[in-house]
N, C-alpha and C positions, 0 to 999 in steps of 0.2 A: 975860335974856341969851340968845342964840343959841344954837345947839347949836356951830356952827362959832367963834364968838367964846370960848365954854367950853375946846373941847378945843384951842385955840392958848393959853391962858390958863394948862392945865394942862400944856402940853407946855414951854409957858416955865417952869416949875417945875423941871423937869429938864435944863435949856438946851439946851431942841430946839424948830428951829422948824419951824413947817407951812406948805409952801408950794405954793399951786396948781401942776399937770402942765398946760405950756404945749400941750401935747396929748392931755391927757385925754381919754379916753371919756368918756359920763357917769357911768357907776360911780368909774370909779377917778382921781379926780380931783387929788388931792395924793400932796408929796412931803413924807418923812422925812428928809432925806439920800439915800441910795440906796433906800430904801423905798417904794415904792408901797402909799397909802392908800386902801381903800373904804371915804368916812365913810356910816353907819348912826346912824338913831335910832328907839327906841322907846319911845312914851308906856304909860306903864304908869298916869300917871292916868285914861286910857280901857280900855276890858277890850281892849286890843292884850297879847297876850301871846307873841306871834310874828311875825318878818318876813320876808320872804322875799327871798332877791338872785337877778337873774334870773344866770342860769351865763353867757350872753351878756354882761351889762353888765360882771359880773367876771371872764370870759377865765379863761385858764390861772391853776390855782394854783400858785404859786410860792415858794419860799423867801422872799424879800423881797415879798412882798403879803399885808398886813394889813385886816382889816377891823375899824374901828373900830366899836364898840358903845355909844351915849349913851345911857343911860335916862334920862328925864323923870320926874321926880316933883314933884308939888305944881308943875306949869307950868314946872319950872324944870332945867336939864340939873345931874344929881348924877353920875354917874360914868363911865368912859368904860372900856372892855373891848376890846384893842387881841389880837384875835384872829387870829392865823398863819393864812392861809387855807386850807393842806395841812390843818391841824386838821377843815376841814370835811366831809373825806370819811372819819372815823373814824367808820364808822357802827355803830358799836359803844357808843353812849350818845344819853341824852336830850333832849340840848340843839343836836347840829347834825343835820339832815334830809339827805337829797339825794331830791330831787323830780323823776325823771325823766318828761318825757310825749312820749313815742315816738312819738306823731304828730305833733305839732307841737313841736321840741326847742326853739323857741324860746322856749316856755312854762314849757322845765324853770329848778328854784331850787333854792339851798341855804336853807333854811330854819335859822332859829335859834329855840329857846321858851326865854324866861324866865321864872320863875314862881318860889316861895319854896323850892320844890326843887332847880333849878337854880342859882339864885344861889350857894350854897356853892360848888358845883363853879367856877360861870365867874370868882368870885375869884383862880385862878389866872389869869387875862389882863389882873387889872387892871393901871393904868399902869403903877404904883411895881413889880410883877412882873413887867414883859414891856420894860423900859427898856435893859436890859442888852439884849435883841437889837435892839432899836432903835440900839444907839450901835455894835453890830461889821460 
């Protein structure tokens, strides 16, 4: 299954649909409703344990831009982490980065790591958690 075919799958669950930004960048490519989605995937069946979004492709953080988070496991997309993007510049914890490179800022990212430390924590973004600001 898809990463993208998954999280439209999971989002019909909750009777929300995802549908491509007729002008999307290519970070932020779908919509929630008023929502703006950057979808993200991370295989964790390779030693990938961190990703990085360039601050360019995801633009301004905003109250309505999420960045959606798939992990892969066993080949196959298991869950999806539907992360506020203001979230990202809490750099006061483990699991979001801010990567700045002052000479070339085009280079800078937010980086996200998952690992079995983080996981506890990033269960607060999962869907069934984070649905409610999806739907207001």
């Amino acid at each position: 299954m898809s990463v993208l075919h998954f999280i439209k799958s999971e989002l019909k669950s909750f009777n929300l649909e995802l549908t491509p930004k007729q002008d999307g960048r290519e970070g932020v490519g779908f919509l929630i409703g008023d929502n703006l989605l950057h979808l993200q995937s991370i295989d964790l069946d390779a030693t990938q344990r961190s990703i990085k979004i360039s601050k360019q492709d995801l633009g301004e953080l905003k109250d309505n831009l999420f960045v959606a988070l798939v992990l892969i496991l066993d080949k196959e997309p298991k869950v999806v982490y539907l992360i506020p993007s203001k979230d990202l510049s809490q750099g006061d914890n483990n699991i979001f980065i801010e990567n700045n490179v002052s000479l070339l800022p085009s280079l800078s990212n937010w980086e996200i790591k998952v690992s079995s430390n983080t996981i506890p924590e990033l269960v607060k973004y999962s869907l069934e958690n984070m649905i409610d600001k999806l739907k207001t």
